[in-house]
C-alpha positions in Angstrom: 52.0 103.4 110.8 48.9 103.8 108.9 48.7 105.4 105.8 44.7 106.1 105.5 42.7 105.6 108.6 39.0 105.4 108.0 37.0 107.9 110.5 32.9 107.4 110.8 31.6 110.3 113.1 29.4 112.7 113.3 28.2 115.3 111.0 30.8 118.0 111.9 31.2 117.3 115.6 33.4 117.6 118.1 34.6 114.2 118.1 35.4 114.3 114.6 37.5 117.2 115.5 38.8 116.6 118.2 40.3 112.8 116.1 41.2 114.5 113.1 43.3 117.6 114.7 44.9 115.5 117.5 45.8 112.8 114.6 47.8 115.7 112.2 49.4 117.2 115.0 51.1 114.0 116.0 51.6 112.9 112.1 51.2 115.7 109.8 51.0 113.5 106.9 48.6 110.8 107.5 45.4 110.6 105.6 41.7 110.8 106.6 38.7 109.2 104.6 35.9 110.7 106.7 32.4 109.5 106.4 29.5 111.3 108.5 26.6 109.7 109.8 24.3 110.2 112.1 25.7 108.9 115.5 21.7 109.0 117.5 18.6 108.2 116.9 16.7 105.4 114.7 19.2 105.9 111.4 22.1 106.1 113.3 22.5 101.8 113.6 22.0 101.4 110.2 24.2 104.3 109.1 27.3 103.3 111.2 27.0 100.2 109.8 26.7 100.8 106.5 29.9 103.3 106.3 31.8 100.1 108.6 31.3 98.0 106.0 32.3 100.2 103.4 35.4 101.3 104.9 35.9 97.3 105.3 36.0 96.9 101.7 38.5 99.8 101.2 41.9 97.8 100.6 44.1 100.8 101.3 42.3 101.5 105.3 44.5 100.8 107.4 42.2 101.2 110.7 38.9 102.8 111.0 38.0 104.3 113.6 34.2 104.9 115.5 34.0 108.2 117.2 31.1 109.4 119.0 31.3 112.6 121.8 30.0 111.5 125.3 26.0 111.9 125.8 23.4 109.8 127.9 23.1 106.2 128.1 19.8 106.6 126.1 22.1 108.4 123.1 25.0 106.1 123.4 22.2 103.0 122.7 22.9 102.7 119.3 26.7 101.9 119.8 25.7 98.6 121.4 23.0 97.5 119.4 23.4 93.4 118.3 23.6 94.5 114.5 26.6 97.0 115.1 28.2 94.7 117.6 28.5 91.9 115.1 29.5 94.2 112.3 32.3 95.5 114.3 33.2 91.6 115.5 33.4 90.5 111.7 35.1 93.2 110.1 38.5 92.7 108.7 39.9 96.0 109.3 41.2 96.5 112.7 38.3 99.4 114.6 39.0 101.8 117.4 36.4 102.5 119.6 36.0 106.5 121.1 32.6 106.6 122.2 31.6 108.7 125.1 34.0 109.7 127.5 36.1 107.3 129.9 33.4 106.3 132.3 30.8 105.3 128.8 30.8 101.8 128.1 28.7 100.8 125.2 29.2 97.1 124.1 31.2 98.4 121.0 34.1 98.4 123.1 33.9 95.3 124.4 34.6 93.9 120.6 36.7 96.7 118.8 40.3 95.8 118.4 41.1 98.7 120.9 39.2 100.9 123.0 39.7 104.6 123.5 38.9 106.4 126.7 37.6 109.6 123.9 38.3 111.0 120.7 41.3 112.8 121.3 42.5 109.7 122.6 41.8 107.7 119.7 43.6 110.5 117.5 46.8 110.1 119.5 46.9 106.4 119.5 46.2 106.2 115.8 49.3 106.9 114.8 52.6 107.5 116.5 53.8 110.9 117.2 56.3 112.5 115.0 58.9 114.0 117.4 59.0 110.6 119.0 59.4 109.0 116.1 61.9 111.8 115.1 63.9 111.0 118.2 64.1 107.7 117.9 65.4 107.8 114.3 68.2 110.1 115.0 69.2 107.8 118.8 69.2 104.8 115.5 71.4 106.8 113.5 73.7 107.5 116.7 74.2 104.2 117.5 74.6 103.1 113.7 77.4 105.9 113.6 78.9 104.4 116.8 79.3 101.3 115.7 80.2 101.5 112.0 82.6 103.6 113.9 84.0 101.3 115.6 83.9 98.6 113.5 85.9 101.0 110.8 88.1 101.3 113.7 88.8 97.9 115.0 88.9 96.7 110.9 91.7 99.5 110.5 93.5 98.1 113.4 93.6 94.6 112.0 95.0 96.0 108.9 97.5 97.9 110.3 98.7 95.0 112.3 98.8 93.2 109.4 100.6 95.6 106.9 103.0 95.9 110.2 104.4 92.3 109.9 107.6 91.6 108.1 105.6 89.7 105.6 104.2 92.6 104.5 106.4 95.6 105.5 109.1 94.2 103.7 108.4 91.5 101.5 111.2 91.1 99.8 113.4 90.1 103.0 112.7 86.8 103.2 112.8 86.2 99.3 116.4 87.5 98.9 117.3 85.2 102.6 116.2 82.2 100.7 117.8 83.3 97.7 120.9 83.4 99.9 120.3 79.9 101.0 119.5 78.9 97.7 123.0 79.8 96.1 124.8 78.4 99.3 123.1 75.5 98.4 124.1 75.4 94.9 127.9 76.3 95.8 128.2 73.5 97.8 126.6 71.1 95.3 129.2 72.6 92.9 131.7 71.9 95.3 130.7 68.4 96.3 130.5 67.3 93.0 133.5 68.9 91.3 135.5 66.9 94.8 133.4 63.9 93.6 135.1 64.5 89.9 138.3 64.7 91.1 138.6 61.6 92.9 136.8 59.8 90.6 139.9 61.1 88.2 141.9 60.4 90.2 141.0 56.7 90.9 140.5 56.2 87.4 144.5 57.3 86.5 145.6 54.9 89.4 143.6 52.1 87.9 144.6 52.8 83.9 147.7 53.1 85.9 147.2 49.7 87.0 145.6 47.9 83.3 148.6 49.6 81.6 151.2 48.4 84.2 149.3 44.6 83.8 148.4 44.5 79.7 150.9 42.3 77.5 151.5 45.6 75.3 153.6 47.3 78.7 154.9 43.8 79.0 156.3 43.8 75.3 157.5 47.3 75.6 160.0 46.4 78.0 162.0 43.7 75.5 159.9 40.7 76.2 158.2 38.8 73.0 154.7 36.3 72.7 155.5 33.7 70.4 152.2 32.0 68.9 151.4 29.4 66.3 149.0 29.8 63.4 146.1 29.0 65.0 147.2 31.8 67.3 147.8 29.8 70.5 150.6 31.3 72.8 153.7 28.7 73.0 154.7 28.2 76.5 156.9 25.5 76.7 159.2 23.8 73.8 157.2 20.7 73.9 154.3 22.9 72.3 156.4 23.2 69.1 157.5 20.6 66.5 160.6 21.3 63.9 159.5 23.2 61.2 156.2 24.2 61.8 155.6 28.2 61.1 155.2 30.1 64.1 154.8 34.1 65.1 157.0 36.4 66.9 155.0 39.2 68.2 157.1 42.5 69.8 156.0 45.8 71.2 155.9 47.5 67.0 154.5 44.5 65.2 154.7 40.8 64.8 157.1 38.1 61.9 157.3 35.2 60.8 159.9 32.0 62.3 160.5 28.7 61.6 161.3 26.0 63.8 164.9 25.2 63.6 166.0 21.7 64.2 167.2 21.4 68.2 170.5 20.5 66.9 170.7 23.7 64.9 171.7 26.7 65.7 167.9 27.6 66.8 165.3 29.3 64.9 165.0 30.7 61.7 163.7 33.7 60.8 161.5 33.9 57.9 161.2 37.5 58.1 158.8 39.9 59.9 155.1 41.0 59.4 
């Protein structure tokens, strides 16, 4: 798609027309820097050249094209002259041959970066044509349509699956279902350990049950007494006793004082209680 296309031709000719008008019809808005030389005769080598090489230098050509109408072999000469030739070879700028008509075949074309069978060819070539161009941009914006389209639609249809699960369409389902398991849970933990209470309770009563039915206190309640000597020994037997020595009579309410009577006496004496 070039911008500015570089046309060397003759002074007002045909060709020059015949690019120029085929060119805009195809692409309206493309741009022409015409220079006119004299395409036969002895200036017409060094004049070609010399507007080649300036269009060379140009940085905004985009092509440049050479244009000559057909004529004799002895007018088409200066298109394959050695100089021109290795101009056209060494320029930088990619040139378009229209010299002649179809059957002319002057060495410029055998080193120019494409050859066109005339002028009007060359002007059709250079750039693309606009109702192609035209049609092919609106088949590019069908097909874009088409498939954002469907991609809109297939995107759509994910999301709609999605929003359709129970996840989604009712979110708070499964919450309050494990809230429901949650407080089942915690019932029967409640329950578990208020059974676990109980029979701990329970066994704990039997065995106070148990260390009350066993201590010396329950014993004493029931009439029995512990008799012990100062240093708070427990006297078992007689033998553990000698007459007179101070002992301690210990009942359910308290504890006194006794003696030890004689063993012909009428037993022990009470000193009184504590």
């Amino acid at each position: 798609m070039p911008d500015t296309i570089g046309l060397v031709t003759g002074r007002g000719s045909a060709a020059q027309r015949d690019v120029l008008e085929n060119a805009r019809r195809r692409w309206p808005a493309v741009q022409f820097e015409l220079v006119e030389v004299a395409v036969q005769g002895p200036q017409a080598v060094q004049q070609v050249r010399e507007a080649l090489e300036h269009l060379d230098r140009q940085p905004h050509i985009d092509v440049i094209v050479i244009a000559r109408g057909g004529g004799s072999l002895e007018d088409l000469l200066p298109f394959s002259d050695e100089s021109l030739v290795r101009a056209v070879a060494a320029a930088r700028t990619p040139v378009i041959s229209a010299i002649g008509h179809e059957q002319d075949a002057p060495l410029l074309d055998l080193v120019a970066d494409y050859r066109a069978l005339t002028p009007t060819d060359a002007g059709k070539r250079v750039v693309p044509d606009i109702t192609e161009q035209r049609t092919l941009i609106d088949g590019l914006r069908r097909r874009g349509t088409r498939a954002l389209s469907h991609r809109l639609d297939r995107e759509t249809a994910t999301l709609q699956a999605l929003r359709s699960r129970p996840v989604l369409a009712a979110p708070l389902t499964d919450l309050d279902r494990r809230g429901g398991e949650i407080a089942d849970w915690r019932a029967r933990a409640r329950r578990c350990l208020a059974g676990r209470l109980d029979a701990a309770s329970t066994d704990l009563g039997h065995t106070l049950a148990r260390v009350r039915a066993l201590s010396p206190a329950a014993t004493l309640e029931r009439g029995y007494a512990v008799v012990q000597r100062r240093d708070g020994h427990v006297v078992r037997v007689t033998d553990d006793v000698t007459t007179g020595e101070d002992l301690h009579v210990r009942v359910s309410d308290g504890r006194f004082p006794v003696v030890v009577a004689p063993s012909g006496g009428s037993g022990p004496s009470a000193g009184g209680a504590s």
